[in-house]
C-alpha positions in Angstrom: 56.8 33.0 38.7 54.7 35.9 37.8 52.4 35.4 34.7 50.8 37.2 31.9 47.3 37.6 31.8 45.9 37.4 28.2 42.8 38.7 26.7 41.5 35.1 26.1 41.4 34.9 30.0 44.6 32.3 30.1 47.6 33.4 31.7 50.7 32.4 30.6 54.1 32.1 32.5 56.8 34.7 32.2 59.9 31.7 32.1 61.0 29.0 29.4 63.5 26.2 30.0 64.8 24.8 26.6 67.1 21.6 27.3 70.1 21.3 25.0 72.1 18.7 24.8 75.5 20.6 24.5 77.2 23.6 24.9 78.1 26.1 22.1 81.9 26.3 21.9 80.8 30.2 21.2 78.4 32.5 20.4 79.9 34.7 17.8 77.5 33.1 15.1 79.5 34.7 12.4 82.8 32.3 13.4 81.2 29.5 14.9 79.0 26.8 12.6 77.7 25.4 16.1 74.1 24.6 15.2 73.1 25.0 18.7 74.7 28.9 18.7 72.6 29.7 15.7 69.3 28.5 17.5 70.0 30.4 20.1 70.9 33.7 18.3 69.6 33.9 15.3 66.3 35.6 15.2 66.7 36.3 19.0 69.7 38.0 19.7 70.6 38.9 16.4 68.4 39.6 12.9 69.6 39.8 9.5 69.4 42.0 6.3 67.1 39.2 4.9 65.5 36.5 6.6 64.4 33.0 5.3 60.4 32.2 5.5 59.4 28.3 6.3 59.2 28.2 2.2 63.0 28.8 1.9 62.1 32.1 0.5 64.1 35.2 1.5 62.3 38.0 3.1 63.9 41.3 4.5 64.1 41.9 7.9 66.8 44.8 8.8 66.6 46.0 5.3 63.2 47.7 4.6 63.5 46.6 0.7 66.2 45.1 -1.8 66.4 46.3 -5.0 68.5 43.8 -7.7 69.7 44.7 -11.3 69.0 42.5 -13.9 72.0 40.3 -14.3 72.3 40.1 -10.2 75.9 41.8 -10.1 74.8 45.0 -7.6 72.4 44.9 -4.6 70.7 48.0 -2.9 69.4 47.6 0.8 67.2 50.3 2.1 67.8 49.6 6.2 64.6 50.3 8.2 64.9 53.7 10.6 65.3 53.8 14.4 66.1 49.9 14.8 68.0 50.3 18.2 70.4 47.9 19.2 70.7 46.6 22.7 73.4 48.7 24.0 70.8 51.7 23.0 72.1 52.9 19.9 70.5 52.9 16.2 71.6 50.5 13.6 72.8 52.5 10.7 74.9 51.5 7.5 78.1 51.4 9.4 77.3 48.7 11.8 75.4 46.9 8.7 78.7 47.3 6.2 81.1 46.2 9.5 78.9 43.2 9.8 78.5 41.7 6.3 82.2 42.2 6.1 82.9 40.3 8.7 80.1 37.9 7.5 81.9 37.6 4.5 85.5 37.3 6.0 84.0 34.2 7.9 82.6 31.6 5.2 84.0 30.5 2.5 80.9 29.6 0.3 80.1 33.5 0.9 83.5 34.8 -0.5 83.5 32.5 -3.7 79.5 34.2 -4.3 80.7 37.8 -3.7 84.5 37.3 -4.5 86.3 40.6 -4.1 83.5 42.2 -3.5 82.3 43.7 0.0 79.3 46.1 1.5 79.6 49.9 1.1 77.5 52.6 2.7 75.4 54.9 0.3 74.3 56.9 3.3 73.3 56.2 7.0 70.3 54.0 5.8 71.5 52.5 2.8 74.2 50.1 1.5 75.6 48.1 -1.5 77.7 45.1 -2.8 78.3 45.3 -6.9 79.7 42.0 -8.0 82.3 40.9 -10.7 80.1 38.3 -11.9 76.3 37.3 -11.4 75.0 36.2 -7.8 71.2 34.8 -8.3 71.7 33.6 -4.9 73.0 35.9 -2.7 69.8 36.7 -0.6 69.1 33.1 0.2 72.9 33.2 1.4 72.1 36.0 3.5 69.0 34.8 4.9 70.4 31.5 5.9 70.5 29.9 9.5 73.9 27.4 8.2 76.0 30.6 7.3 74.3 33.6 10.3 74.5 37.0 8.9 74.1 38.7 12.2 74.2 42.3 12.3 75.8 43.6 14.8 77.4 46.8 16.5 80.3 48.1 14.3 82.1 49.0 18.0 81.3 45.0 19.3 83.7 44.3 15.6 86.1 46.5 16.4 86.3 45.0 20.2 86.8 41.4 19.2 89.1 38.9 21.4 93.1 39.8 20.1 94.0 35.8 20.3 90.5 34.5 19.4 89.3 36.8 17.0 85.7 36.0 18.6 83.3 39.0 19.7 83.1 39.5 23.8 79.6 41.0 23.7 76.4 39.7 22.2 74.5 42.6 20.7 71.6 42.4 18.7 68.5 43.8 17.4 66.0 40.8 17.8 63.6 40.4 20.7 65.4 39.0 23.1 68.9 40.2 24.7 71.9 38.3 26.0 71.4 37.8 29.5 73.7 35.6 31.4 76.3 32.4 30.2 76.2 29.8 33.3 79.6 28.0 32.5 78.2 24.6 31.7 74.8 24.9 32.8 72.9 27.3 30.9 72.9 30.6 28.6 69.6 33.0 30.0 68.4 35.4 27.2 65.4 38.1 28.8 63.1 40.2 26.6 64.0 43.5 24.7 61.6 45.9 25.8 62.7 48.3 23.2 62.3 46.0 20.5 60.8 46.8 16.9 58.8 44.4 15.3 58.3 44.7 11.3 55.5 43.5 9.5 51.9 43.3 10.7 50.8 41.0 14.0 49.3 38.2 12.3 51.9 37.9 9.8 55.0 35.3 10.7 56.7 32.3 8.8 59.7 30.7 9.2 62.2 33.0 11.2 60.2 36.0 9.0 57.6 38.3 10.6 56.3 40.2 13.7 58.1 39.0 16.7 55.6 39.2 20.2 58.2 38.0 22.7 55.6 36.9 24.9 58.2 34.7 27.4 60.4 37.1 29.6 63.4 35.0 30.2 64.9 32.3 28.3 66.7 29.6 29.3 69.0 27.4 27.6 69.8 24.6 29.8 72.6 22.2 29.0 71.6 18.9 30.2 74.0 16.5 28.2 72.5 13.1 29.4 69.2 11.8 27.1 67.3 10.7 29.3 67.2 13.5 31.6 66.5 15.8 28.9 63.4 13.8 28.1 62.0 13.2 31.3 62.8 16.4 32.8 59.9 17.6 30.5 57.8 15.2 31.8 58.4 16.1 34.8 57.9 20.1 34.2 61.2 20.6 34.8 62.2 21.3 31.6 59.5 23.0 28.8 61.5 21.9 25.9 63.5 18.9 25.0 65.7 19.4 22.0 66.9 16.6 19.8 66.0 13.3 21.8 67.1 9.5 20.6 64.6 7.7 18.0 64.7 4.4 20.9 63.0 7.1 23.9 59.9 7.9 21.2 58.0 5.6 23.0 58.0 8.1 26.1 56.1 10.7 24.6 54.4 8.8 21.4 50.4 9.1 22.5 50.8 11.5 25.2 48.2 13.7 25.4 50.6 16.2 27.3 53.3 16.4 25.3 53.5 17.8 21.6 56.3 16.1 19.1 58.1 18.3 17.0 60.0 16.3 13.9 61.8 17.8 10.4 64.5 16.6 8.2 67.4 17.7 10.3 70.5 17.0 8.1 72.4 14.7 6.3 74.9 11.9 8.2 78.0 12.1 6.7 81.8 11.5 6.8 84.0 13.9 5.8 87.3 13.2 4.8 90.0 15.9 5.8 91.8 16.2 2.2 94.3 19.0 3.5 97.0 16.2 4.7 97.0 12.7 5.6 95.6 9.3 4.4 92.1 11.1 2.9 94.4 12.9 1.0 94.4 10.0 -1.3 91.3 9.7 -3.3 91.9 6.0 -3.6 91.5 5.6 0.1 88.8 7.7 0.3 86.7 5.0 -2.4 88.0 2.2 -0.1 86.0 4.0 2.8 82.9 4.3 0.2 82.8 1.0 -1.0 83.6 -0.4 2.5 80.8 0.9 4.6 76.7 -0.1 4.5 75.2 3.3 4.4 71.8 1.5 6.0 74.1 0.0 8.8 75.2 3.7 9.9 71.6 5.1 9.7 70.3 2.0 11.4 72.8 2.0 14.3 72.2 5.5 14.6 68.6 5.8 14.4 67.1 2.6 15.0 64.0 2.6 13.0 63.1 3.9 9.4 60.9 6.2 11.2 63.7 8.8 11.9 65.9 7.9 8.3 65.6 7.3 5.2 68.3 6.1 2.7 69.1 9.0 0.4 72.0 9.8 -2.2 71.1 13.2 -3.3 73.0 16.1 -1.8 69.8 18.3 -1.3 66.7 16.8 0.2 63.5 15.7 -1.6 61.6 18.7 0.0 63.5 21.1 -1.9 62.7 20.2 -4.8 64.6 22.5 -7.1 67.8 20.6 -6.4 66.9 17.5 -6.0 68.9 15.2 -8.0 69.8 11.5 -8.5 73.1 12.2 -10.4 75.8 10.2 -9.0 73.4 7.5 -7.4 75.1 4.3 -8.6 77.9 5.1 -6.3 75.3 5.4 -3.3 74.8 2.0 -1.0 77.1 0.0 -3.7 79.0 -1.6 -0.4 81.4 -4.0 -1.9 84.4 -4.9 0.5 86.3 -6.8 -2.3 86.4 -3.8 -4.7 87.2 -1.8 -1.2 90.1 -3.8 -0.4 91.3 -3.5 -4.1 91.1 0.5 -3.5 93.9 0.4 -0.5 96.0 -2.2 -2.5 96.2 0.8 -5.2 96.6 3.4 -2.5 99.5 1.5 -0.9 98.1 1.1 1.8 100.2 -0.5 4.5 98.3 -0.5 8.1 98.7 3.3 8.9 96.1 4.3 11.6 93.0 5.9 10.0 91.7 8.8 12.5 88.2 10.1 12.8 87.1 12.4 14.7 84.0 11.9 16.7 81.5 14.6 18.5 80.8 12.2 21.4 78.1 14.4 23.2 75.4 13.0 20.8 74.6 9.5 21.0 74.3 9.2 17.0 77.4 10.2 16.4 78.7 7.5 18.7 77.0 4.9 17.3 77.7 5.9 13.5 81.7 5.7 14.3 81.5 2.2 15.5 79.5 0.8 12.9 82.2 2.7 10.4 85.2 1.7 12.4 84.0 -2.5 12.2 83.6 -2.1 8.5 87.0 -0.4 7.9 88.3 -3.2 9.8 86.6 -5.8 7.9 88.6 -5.0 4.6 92.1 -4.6 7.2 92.1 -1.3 8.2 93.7 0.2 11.2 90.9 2.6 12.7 91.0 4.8 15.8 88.4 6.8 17.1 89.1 9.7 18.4 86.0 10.7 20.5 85.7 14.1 22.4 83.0 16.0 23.6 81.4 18.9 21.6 83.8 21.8 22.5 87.0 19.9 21.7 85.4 18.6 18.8 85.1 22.1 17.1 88.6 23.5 18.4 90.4 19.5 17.1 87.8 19.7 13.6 90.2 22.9 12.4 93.3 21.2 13.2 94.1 19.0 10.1 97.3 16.8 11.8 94.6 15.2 14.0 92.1 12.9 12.0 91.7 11.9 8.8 87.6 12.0 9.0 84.9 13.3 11.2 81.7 12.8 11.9 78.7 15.5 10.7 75.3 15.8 10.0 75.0 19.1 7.9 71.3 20.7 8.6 69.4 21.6 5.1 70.4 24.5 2.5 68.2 26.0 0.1 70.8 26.2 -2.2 73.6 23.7 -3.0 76.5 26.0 -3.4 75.7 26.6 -0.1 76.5 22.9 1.7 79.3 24.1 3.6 81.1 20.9 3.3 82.0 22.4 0.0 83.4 25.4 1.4 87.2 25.1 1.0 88.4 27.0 4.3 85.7 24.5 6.2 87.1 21.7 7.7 87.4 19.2 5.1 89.3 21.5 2.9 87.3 20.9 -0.4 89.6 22.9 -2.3 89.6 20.1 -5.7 89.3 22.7 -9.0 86.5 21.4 -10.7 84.4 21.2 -7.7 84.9 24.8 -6.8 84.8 25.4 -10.5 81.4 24.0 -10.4 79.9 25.9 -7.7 81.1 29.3 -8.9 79.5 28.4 -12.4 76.1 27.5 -10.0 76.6 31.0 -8.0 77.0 33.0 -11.5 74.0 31.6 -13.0 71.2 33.7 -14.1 67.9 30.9 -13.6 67.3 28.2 -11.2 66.8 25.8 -14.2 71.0 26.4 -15.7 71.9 26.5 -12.3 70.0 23.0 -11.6 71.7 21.5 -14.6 75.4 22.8 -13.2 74.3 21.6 -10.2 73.8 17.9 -11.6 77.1 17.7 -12.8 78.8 18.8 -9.5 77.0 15.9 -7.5 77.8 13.1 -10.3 81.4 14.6 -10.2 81.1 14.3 -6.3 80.1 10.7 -6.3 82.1 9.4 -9.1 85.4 11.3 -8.3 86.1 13.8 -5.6 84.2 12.3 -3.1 84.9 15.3 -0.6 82.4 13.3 1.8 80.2 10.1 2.2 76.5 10.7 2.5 74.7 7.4 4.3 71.2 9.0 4.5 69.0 11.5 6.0 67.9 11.4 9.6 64.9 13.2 11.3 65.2 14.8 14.8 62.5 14.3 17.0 62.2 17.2 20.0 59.5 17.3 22.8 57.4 19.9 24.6 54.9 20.0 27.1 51.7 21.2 25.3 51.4 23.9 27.3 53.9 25.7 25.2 52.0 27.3 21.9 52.7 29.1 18.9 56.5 27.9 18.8 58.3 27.7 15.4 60.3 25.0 14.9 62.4 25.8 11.8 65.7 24.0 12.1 65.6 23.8 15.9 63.3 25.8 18.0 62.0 29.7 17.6 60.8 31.2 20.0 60.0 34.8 19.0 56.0 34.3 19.3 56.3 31.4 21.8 53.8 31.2 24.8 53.7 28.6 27.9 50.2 28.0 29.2 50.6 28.5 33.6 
């Protein structure tokens, strides 16, 4: 492979291989909540208005400023001039109005911040939303990985798939175009030569800032097995191995060769589907809290304390804004009497209890049969219903199917934002008070009445709706030779300044 000869005198390869463990069920990031889409698009194929820095601070990135009146009911974005997309045309207010309506059309949590309420175009470089009520947070929404605002060509919208509704081409403005989709082996993204950084040189944080592109061609290589993904980049087959078991640390731990990337990935949860069946019933759903050891979960799932830690509060200690401890009597209270006593009150009479289970990753796996043995401790009938990761996505939006799945929702910087909350998501939180709740946390006008809203939401969550179970917080561990430099790794791997030593 050809290499790139630096000023420092080292010369760098043109290629990266970035092991995955699955494969997207699709790249329209707008309509798919596939963690492993988003890593690959966002911030390569695809930028946003407003982009999150490693603080959790918004930043713009399409928009050259954002101006905000003073109770947060009307935002202005000034859009930066001769951004081209890939297909060679300029970004103007169309495409950036066709996008954040779509945006908005997709998520849930978005439409109950902006309500009504959609983008307009001022002129070619400028666009607005005016809300019906105040929304201190709608820039961290926008500048979010969970919920992708990708802007995109307004003629890619208007050419989406008639029985899908899914976009057929991936165009962007980032660094790095679409390429190539291997069916089942890999997705290959190659440089944008035409593309515009912002900002100065120096200047990057997060998924924020001046974007080099150093590496020609990307590859995203999907190598399902664990092992394989972990030794392949010890054997220089692979550069990058994403999310590998806590019980194969001991491969890399010490070696001088390989660099260990770890971060708070997400919470491990169930989430009860309350749109029809047995979760419907919030009586079975406390006989399924009080029923299963939250440290058995994260210990079957992560083996050692290293990669978990046992955890009530919605939003992480890092962020700590949110942070709260309301609701934490109901956390690790496993009583299997009091559970039992639950499905005597539900009437509970040996009806199979379904969850669904993403069996491409191991955790998930080993989460569902430490759950399933405790529901079957205090008499349940259980059945797992374990699929690999594109099933799992298509079966998740069928409600007749399970009762619960399996997730591990990655961090938000704001809790209105958990998309387990959203009631169009799978799960169907749709209880009053709870989206009652997060409107009230949305229309705030501080971070300190919000917090305080925000309290009484998670208490209400624990105590009452229990729209899911949290069991704890788990840290991913991912591996890469140490030849690769200057890689982000922000929720997943970013690879906009990214550089591989020859």
């Amino acid at each position: 492979m050809d290499g790139v000869q630096e000023e420092d005198g080292i010369e760098y390869a043109d290629v990266i291989h970035v092991a995955m463990a699955a494969v997207p069920g699709s790249m329209d990031v707008h309509y798919q909540s596939d963690q492993l889409a988003r890593i690959i698009g966002y911030g390569m194929i695809w930028e946003s208005l407003m982009t999150m820095t490693e603080d959790y601070i918004p930043k713009p990135e399409l928009a050259e400023s954002c101006e905000v009146n003073e109770d947060c009911t009307e935002y202005v974005y000034h859009l930066r001039k001769g951004v081209m997309f890939h297909n060679g045309k300029e970004m103007k207010a169309d495409d950036v109005t066709a996008s954040m309506n779509r945006w908005i059309s997709a998520y849930g949590s978005v439409r109950e911040m902006v309500g009504d309420s959609r983008f307009e175009k001022i002129d070619d470089y400028t666009v607005k939303i005016v809300l019906e009520r105040p929304a201190l947070f709608l820039n961290e929404l926008i500048a979010a990985q969970s919920q992708c605002s990708a802007i995109m060509p307004e003629a890619v919208i208007d050419g989406v798939d008639g029985t899908t509704g899914f976009i057929t081409e991936y165009i962007g403005t980032g660094p790095y175009r679409f390429e190539e989709w291997a069916d089942g082996q890999y997705i290959k993204l190659t440089k944008n030569e035409e593309y515009q950084p912002y900002g100065s040189p120096e200047e990057a944080s997060g998924w924020w800032g001046y974007k080099h592109a150093y590496i020609k061609d990307v590859y995203f290589d999907f190598v399902p097995d664990n092992i394989t993904r972990g030794t392949g980049v010890l054997t220089g087959e692979y550069d990058f191995g994403f999310q590998l078991p806590s019980d194969n640390y001991s491969m890399f731990d010490g070696n001088q060769d390989i660099t260990i990337y770890k971060e708070n990935a997400g919470s491990a949860m169930t989430v009860f589907n309350k749109k029809e069946g047995l979760s419907t019933n919030p009586l079975i759903r406390k006989a399924v809290l009080y029923a299963v050891e939250p440290g058995h979960v994260m210990q079957a799932a992560w083996t050692s304390e290293d990669f978990y830690r046992m955890e009530s509060s919605y939003m992480s200690q890092e962020q700590a804004n949110w942070y709260s401890k309301a609701g934490s009597g109901y956390y690790n209270a496993a009583d299997k009497e009091k559970a039992k006593e639950y499905l005597k009150e539900a009437g509970y009479n040996g009806e199979t209890f379904r969850i669904l289970v993403n069996s491409d990753n191991s955790f998930f796996t080993a989460m569902a049969v430490v759950i399933k043995s405790e529901l079957e401790q205090i008499g349940m009938n259980v059945e797992l219903k374990s699929v690999e990761a594109a099933t799992f996505l298509n079966q998740r939006n069928d409600s007749s199917i399970y009762d619960a799945f399996l997730a591990t929702p990655i961090p938000v910087c704001v809790p209105s934002m958990q998309i387990y909350l959203n009631p169009s998501w799978p799960g169907w939180t749709t209880e009053v008070k709870v989206q009652e709740l997060n409107r009230q946390i949305n229309a705030s006008l501080s971070v300190e009445e919000a917090k305080s809203v925000w309290d009484e939401l998670q208490e209400y969550c624990w105590s009452e709706a229990l729209p899911v179970i949290k069991y704890g917080e788990f840290f991913n561990y991912s591996v890469s030779t140490s030849k690769v430099k200057d890689m982000v790794y922000f929720n997943g791997p970013y690879l906009g300044n990214a550089k591989i030593e020859k």
